[in-house]
N, C-alpha and C positions, 0 to 999 in steps of 0.2 A: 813404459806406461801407455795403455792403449789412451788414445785419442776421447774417446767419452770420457775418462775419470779427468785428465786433461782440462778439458770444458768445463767439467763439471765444479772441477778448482779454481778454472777463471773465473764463473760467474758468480759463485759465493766469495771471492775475494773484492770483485767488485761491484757485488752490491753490499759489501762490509764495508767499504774504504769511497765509494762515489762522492761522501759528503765532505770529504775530510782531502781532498789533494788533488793536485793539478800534476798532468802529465805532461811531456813533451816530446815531441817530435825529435828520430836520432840525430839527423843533419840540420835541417832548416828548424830545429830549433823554436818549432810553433807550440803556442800554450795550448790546451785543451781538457776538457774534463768529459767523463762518463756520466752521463745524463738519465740512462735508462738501462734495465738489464733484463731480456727477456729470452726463452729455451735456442731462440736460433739466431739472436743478434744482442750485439752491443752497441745501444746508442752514445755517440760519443758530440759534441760541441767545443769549437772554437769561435770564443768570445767575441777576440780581435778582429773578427773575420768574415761574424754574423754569419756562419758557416756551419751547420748540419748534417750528419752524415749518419750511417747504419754499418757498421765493420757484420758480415756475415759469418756464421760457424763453418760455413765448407771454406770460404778463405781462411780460416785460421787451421784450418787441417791442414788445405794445403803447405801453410807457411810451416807449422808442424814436422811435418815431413820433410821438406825442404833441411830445417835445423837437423833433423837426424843424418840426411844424407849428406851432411857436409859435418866431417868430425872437429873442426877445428872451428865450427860456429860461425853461426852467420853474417857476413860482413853488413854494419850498419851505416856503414857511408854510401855505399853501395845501392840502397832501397828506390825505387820509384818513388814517389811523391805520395802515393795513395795507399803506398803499400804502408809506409812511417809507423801510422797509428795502429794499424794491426800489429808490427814487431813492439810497442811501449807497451802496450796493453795485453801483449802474451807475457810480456816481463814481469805482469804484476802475482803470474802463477807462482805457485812454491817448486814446481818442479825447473822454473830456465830464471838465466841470471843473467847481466846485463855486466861484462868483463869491459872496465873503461877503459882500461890502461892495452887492451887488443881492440878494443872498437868492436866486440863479437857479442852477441847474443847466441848462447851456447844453452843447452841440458845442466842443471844444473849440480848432478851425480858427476860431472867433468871438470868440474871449477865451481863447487860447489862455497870452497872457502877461499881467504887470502892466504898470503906465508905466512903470516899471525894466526891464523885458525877460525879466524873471524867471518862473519857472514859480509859479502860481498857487497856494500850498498848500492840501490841501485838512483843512478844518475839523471833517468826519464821520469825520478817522480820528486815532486815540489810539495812537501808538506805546507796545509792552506788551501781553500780555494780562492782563485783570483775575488777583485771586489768587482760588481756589476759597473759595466760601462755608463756614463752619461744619460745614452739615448736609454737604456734599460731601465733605470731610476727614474727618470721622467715618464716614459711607458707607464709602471706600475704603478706612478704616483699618479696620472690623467684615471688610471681603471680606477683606482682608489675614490679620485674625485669625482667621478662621472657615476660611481655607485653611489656616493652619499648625496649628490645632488638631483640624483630618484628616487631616495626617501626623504629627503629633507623639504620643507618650503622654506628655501632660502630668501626668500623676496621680503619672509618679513622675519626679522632675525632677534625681533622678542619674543618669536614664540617659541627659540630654539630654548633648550636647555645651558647650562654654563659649559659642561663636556661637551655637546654636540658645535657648541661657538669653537671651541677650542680647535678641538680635531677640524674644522670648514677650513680655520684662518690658520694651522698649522698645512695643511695639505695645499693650499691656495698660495700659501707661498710657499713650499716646495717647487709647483708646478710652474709658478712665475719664476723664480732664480733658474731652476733649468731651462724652463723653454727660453728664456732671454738670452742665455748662451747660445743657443741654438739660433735662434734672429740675430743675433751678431754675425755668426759665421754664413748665416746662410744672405745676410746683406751684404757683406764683402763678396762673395761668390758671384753675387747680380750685377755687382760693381764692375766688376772686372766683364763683364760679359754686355751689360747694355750699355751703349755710349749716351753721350750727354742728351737730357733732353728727351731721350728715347722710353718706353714705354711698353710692358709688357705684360699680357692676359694670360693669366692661370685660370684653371678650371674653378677655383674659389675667390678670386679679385684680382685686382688691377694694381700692379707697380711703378710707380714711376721714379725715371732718376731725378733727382733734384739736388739744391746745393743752396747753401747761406753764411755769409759771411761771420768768423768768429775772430773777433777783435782782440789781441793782445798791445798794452801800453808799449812804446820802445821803451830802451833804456831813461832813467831819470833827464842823465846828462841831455841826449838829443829831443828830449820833449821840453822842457827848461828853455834850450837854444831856440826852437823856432817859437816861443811863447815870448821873449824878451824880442826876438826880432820883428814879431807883430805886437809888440807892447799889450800882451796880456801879463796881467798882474798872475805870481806864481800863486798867490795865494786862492785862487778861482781853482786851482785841481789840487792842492793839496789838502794831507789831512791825516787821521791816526792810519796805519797801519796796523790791523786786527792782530797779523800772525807775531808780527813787532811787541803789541801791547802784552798778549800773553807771556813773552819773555821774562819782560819787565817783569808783569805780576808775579812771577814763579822766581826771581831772583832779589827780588827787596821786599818791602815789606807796605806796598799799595795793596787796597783789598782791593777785591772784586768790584765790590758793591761803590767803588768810588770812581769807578772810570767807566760802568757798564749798566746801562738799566736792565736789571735784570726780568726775563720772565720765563715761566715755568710751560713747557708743552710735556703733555700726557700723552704715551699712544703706547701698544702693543708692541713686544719685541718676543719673537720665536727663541727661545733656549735650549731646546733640544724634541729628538726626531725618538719615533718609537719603535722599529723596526721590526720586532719580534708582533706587537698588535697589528702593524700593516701585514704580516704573515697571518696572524688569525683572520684578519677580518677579508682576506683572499681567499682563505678556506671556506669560509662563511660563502662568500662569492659562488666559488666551484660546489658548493653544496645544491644550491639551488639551480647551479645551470644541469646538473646533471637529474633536475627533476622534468627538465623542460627535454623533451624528446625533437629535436628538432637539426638540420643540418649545422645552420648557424650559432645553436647551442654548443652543437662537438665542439666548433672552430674557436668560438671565445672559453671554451672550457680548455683547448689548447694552450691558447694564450695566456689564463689565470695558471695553469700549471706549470708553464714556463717561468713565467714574474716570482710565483713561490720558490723554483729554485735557484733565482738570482735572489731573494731575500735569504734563502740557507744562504748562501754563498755567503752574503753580509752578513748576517751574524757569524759566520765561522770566521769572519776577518778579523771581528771584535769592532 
């Protein structure tokens, strides 16, 4: 089979299948998906990695040829590092097959079947695409917010509508529960790196380490002892136990209402995320950047394209 019907079978298999499956690398074993598919390249990504790449058409000739001159197939332990994702991604042709049990990526007219008769599965593809990472999800959830807080006058929040309140204080606290993860990890990080006392200027504010005392009771028994031995009455720090009372109540028959003044707080609680609208309303986004003719237009029209195919990704996870 010449070399252009070849290609011409990679690129319609994967841009049939880019939505629907995650590839891997033969040796190291790294995840990655096909992102893009154009006449002289295949764009490919790794999530884990934050890592980008363009496989070209004359490198997969070359590998092409290579499989022909070698009848027993291409040893996949074998591969460079860089070369990996070219050998998964020829695999996905209908003409070469991915032989586990030899470790060869071979023509698939040579081993075309198993000793059953059966079509050879191949071991480089993960039906699925992975789910978008962390910083991904908070990414698309800040574009999200930072669009709606250029149309909205959020300052006075009766003049919103009932949907537009909703969608603010659903995405608002997306972006809060993610980035809080992120301030976690990135305080312990400063921790470990500024010593006490010490003090540190970023281009956007000023850190410092600090520290405050949190107080846990000792046990009963030695709090009790030095209270009788400075004659404090025990009756000065005793008293119900909450987590205690509850037992109680859930196993006799005291009510609530007789050991607890009860009162009622009202507030909002988030119950679910919309995933598929956060994909329209990114299209919605990329519609209009591509009205604007401008450099900084391309670069955020970039990045809305990007975030959209981390939401396919979610919704194909379910």
């Amino acid at each position: 089979m010449p070399f252009s019907a070849v290609w011409g079978d990679l690129l319609d298999t994967c841009r049939a299948r880019q939505d629907d499956v995650t590839l891997l690398t033969p040796s190291s074993r790294r995840r990655f998906t096909v992102e893009a598919v154009s006449d002289d390249r295949i764009d490919v990504a790794f999530p884990d990695e934050a890592d980008e790449r363009s496989l070209l058409r004359e490198q997969f000739e070359v590998l092409v040829e290579r499989i022909e001159a070698v009848p027993v197939g291409l040893d996949l332990s074998d591969l460079p590092t860089r070369v990996e994702p070219y050998a998964t991604v020829l695999s996905l042709a209908d003409g070469y097959v991915v032989d586990e049990e030899r470790g060869v990526l071979r023509a698939a007219e040579e081993a075309a079947t198993a000793a059953s008769g059966a079509v050879l599965a191949n071991p480089l593809v993960v039906e699925g695409r992975p789910e978008p990472t962390p910083p991904e999800r908070v990414h698309g959830d800040l574009l999200l917010l930072a669009d709606l807080l250029e149309r909205l006058d959020v300052d006075d929040p009766r003049r919103l509508s009932t949907e537009q309140l909703a969608d603010l204080y659903v995405l608002l606290s997306e972006v809060q529960r993610g980035a809080d993860q992120f301030r976690r990890a990135a305080s312990d990080e400063l921790l470990a790196r500024v010593g006490p006392g010490g003090r540190l200027h970023g281009r956007f504010g000023t850190v410092h380490r600090t520290s405050r005392e949190i107080r846990h009771p000792k046990p009963d028994e030695e709090v009790f002892a030095v209270l009788d031995r400075m004659g404090v009455p025990r009756e000065w720090v005793t008293g119900v136990d909450p987590d205690k009372l509850d037992v109680v109540l859930a196993v006799t028959e005291v009510e609530a209402g007789d050991v607890y003044d009860v009162s009622e707080q009202v507030y909002m609680q988030k119950t679910g995320v919309e995933p598929d609208e956060k994909r329209a309303r990114l299209q919605g986004i990329r519609d209009r950047l591509a009205a604007v003719d401008t450099d900084e237009a391309e670069a955020l029209m970039d990045e809305v394209e990007a975030i959209e195919g981390r939401l396919d990704d979610l919704l194909a996870a379910g």
